[in-house]
C-alpha positions in Angstrom: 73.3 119.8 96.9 75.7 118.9 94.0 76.0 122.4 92.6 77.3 123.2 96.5 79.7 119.8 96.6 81.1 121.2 92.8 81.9 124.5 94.6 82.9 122.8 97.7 85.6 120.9 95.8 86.5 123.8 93.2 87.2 126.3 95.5 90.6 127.2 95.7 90.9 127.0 99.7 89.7 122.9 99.4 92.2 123.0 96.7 95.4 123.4 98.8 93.7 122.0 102.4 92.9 118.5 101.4 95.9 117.9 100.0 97.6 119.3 102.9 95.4 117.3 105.3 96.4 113.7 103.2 100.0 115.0 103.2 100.1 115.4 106.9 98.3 112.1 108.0 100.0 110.2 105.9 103.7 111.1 107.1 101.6 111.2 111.1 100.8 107.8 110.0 104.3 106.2 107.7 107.0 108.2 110.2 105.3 107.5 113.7 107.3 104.3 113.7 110.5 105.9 113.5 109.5 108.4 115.5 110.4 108.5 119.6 107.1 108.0 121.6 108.3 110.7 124.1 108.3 113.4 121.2 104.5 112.3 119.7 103.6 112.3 123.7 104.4 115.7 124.0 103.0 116.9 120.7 99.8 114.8 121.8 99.4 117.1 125.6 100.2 120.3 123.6 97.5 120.2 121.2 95.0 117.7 122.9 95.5 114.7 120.8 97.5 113.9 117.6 94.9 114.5 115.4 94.6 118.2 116.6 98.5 118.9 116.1 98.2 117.3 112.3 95.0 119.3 111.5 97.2 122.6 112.7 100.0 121.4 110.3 97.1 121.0 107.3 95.8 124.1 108.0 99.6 126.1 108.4 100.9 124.2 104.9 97.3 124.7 103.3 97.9 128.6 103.6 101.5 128.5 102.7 100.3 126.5 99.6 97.1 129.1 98.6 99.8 131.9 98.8 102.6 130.7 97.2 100.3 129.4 94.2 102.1 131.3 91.8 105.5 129.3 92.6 103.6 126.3 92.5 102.6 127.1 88.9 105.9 128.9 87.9 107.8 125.7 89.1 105.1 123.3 86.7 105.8 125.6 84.2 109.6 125.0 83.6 110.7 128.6 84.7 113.1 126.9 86.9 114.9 125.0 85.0 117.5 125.8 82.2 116.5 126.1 78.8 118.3 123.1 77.5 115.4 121.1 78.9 113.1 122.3 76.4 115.1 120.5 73.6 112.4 117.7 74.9 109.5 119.6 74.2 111.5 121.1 70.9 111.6 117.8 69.4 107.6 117.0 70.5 106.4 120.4 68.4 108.9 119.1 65.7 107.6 115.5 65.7 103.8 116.6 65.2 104.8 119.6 62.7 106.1 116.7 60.0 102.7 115.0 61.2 101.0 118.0 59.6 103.7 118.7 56.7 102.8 115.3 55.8 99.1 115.5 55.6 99.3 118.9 53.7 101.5 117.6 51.3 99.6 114.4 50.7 96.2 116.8 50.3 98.4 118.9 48.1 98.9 115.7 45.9 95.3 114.9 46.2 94.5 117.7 44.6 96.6 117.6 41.4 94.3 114.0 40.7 91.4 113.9 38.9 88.5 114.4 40.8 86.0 111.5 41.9 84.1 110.6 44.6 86.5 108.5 46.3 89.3 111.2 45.9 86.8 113.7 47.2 85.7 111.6 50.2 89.6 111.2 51.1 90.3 114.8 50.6 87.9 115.4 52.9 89.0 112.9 55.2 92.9 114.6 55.1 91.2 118.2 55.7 89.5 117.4 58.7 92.7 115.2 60.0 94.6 118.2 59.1 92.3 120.8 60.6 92.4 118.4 64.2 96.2 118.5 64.3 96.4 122.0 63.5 94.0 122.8 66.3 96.1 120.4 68.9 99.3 121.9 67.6 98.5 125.5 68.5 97.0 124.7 71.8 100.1 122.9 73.1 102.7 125.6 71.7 103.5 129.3 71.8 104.1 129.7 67.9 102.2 130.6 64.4 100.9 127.4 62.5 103.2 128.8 59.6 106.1 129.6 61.3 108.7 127.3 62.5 108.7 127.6 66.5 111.9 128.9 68.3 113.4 126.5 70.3 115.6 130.1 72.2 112.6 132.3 73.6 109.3 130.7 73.3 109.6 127.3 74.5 109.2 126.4 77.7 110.5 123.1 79.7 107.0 121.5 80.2 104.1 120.5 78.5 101.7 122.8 81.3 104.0 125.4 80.5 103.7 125.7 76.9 100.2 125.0 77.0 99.6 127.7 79.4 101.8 130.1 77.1 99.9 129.3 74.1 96.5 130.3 76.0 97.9 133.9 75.4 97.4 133.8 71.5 95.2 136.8 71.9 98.9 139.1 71.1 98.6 137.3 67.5 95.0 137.1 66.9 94.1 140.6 68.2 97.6 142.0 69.3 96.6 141.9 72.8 99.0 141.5 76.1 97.3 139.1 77.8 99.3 139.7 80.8 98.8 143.5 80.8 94.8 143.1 80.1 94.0 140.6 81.8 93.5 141.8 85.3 91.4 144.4 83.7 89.6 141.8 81.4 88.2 140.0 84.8 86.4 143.1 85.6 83.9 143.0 82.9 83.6 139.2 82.5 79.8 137.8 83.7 79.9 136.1 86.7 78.8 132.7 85.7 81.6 132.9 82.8 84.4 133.7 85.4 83.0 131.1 87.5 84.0 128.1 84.9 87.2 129.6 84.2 87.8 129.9 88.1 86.5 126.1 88.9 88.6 124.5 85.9 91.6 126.4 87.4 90.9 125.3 90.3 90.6 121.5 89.8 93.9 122.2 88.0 95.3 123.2 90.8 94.1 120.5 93.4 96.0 118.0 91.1 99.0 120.0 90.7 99.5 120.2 94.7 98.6 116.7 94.9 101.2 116.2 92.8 103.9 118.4 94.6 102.8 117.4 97.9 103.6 113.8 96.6 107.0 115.0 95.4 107.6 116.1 98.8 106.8 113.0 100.5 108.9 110.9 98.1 112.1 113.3 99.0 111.4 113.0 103.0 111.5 109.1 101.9 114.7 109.7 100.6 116.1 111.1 103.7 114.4 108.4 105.7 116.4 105.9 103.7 119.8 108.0 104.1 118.9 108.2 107.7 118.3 104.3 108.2 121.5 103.0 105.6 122.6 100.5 108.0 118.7 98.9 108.7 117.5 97.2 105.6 114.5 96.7 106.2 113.7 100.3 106.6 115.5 101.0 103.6 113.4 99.3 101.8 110.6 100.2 103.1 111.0 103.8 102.4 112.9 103.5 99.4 109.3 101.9 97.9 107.3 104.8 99.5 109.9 107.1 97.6 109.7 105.3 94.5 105.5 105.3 94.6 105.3 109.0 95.7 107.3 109.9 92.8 105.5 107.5 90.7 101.8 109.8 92.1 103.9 112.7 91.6 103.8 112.0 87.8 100.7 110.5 87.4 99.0 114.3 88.8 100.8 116.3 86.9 99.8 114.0 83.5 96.2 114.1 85.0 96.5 117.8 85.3 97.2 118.4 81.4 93.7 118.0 80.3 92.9 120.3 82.4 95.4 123.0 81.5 93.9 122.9 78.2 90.1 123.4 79.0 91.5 125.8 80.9 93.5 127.5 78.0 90.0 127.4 75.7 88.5 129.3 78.6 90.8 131.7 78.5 91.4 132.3 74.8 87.6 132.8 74.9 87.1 135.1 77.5 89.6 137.7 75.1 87.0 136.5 71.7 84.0 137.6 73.2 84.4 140.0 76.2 87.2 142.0 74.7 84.9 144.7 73.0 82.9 144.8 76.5 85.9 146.1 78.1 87.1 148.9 75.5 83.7 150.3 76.0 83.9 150.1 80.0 87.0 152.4 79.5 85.2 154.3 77.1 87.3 153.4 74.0 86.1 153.7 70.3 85.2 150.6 69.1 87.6 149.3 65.9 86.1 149.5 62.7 88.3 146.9 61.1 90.7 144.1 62.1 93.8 146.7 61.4 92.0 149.3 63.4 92.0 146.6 66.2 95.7 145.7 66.3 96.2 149.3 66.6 93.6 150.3 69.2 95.2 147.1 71.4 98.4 148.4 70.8 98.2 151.5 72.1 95.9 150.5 75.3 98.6 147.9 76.0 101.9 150.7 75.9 99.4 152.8 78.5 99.0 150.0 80.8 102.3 148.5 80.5 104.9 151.6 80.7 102.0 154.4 81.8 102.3 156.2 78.2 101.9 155.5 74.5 103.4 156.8 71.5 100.0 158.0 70.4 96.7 159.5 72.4 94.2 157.1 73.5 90.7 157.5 71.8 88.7 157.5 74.9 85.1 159.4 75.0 85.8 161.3 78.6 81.9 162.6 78.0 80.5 159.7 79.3 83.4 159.5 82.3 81.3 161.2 84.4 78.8 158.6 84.3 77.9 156.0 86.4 77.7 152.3 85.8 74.9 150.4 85.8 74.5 148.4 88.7 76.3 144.9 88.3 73.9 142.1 89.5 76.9 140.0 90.7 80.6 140.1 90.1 83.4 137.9 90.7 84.6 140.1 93.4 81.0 139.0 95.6 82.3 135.3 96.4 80.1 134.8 99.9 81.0 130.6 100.1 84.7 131.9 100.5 84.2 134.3 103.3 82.1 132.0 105.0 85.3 129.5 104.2 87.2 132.0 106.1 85.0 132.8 108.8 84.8 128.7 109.1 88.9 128.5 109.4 88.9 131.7 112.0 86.6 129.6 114.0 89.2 126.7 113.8 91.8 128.7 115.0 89.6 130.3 117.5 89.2 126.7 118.8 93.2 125.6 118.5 93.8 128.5 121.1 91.0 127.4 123.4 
């Protein structure tokens, strides 16, 4: 039963209806006031009862939502806005670079002392600090730990952003396109592996459209007190919901961080360990070194990104002919979503009754 409730509130449908759902009752619920009775009458008869017409409105922005995800997470992301606005973020990945220039230095120091014990024990002490901030610093920024990061072209306007960008290290560590191989990478991923990845994702998500839907709410506030200028006590009644909804609309985006960064691990290891898995499902010769590597990656990655590459691809075409072994399960066999969507055609089966 909890294993069905996880998967009941992961799945990416939940994600964008129950926000949806709160979003709608709650403006039924704040706005009916201002609202003439005539017009909620008549949406009332229409749809037999108010609370019909506001699930119709959950399920119509719920769908909008689900297929305009990648909106959603381009607009959390910063690709919006103008670049200036990563001078913010600029300043953060400078601020915890000195962090680590000064811990370095002070272990270089170290060092140069006799050794004891107690110089030992705090060496120790510095390397493991060091190794933390290292580690923190590389999973919320696009850039080499060596290298000073580019405020121009790598930087992005928001922490999710950059964290999300910095979840495609496999081009440095393996000279992968993780945008290119992705979408093939999914293929050959276990189920139970993709299944983590997919529910972190999607508790990401829930909070991010809680948090939009709540930036939504606090604008229509904002009309509402345009609207009512010359009533002051609706004024400031909305003007409070505004201020609180954009308040929430902080506070889920900050909740969603931790997330984005489970989520990033999850990705960064589905490239460390399924990688190999997927050169030999396109029947690729396996590297025999870590340069061999960069260049086998390199040249998949300029066939599936422009259709050629300067050089032939290594593939065994003997065993083409071949067919797979039978997969027990793959992430493309998701039977709780089609019965999700067999459960919201029988909704709308029942709004046209």
């Amino acid at each position: 039963m909890q294993n069905y409730f996880e998967k009941f509130v992961s799945n990416l449908v939940f994600a964008s209806f129950i926000p949806s759902l709160l979003f709608v009752y709650t403006i039924i619920f704040t706005f009916s006031s201002v609202i003439q009775p005539n017009i909620l009458s008549e949406l009332s008869n229409m749809f037999n009862g108010i609370g019909v017409f506001g699930l119709v409105c959950s399920v119509i922005i719920s769908f909008i939502i689900l297929y305009t995800r990648e909106l959603i997470y381009s607009f959390y992301r910063g690709l919006f806005l103008p670049k200036i606005f990563s001078f913010i973020e600029y300043k953060r990945a400078q601020r915890m670079r000195n962090e680590i220039d000064n811990i370095t230095h002070e272990i270089e120091e170290i060092a140069k002392q006799k050794s004891s014990p107690e110089i030992r024990k705090r060496e120790i002490q510095l390397r493991s600090q060091c190794y933390v901030m290292v580690a923190n610093y590389l999973s919320c920024f696009p850039a080499y730990y060596r290298d000073k990061i580019r405020y121009d072209d790598e930087l992005l306007p928001t922490q999710l952003g950059n964290i999300l960008r910095a979840a495609e290290y496999s081009c440095r560590s393996y000279g992968i396109n993780a945008i290119a191989i992705w979408p093939r990478l999914v293929h050959v991923i276990p189920k139970e592996n993709y299944e983590k990845i997919d529910e972190v994702n999607n508790q990401m998500f829930l909070l991010l459209n809680f948090s939009l839907l709540a930036l939504l709410f606090s604008g229509l506030s904002l009309v509402m007190v345009i609207l009512f200028l010359n009533q002051f006590k609706l004024v400031t009644h909305f003007f409070t919901l505004a201020v609180i909804s954009f308040v929430l609309f902080y506070v889920f985006y900050r909740f969603s961080l931790p997330l984005a960064r489970n989520y990033a691990k999850m990705y960064r290891t589905a490239f460390d360990l399924f990688r190999f898995k997927l050169l030999s499902t396109i029947n690729e010769k396996l590297p025999g070194d870590y340069d061999e590597e960069f260049t086998t990656w390199d040249r998949i990655c300029e066939r599936m990104e422009i259709g050629e590459c300067f050089s032939r691809l290594s593939c065994d075409y003997s065993n083409s002919a071949k067919l797979p072994k039978p997969i027990e399960e793959t992430i493309l066999e998701t039977p709780f979503r089609s019965k999700l969507a067999n459960v919201f055609h029988s909704i709308g089966n029942l709004i046209e009754k």
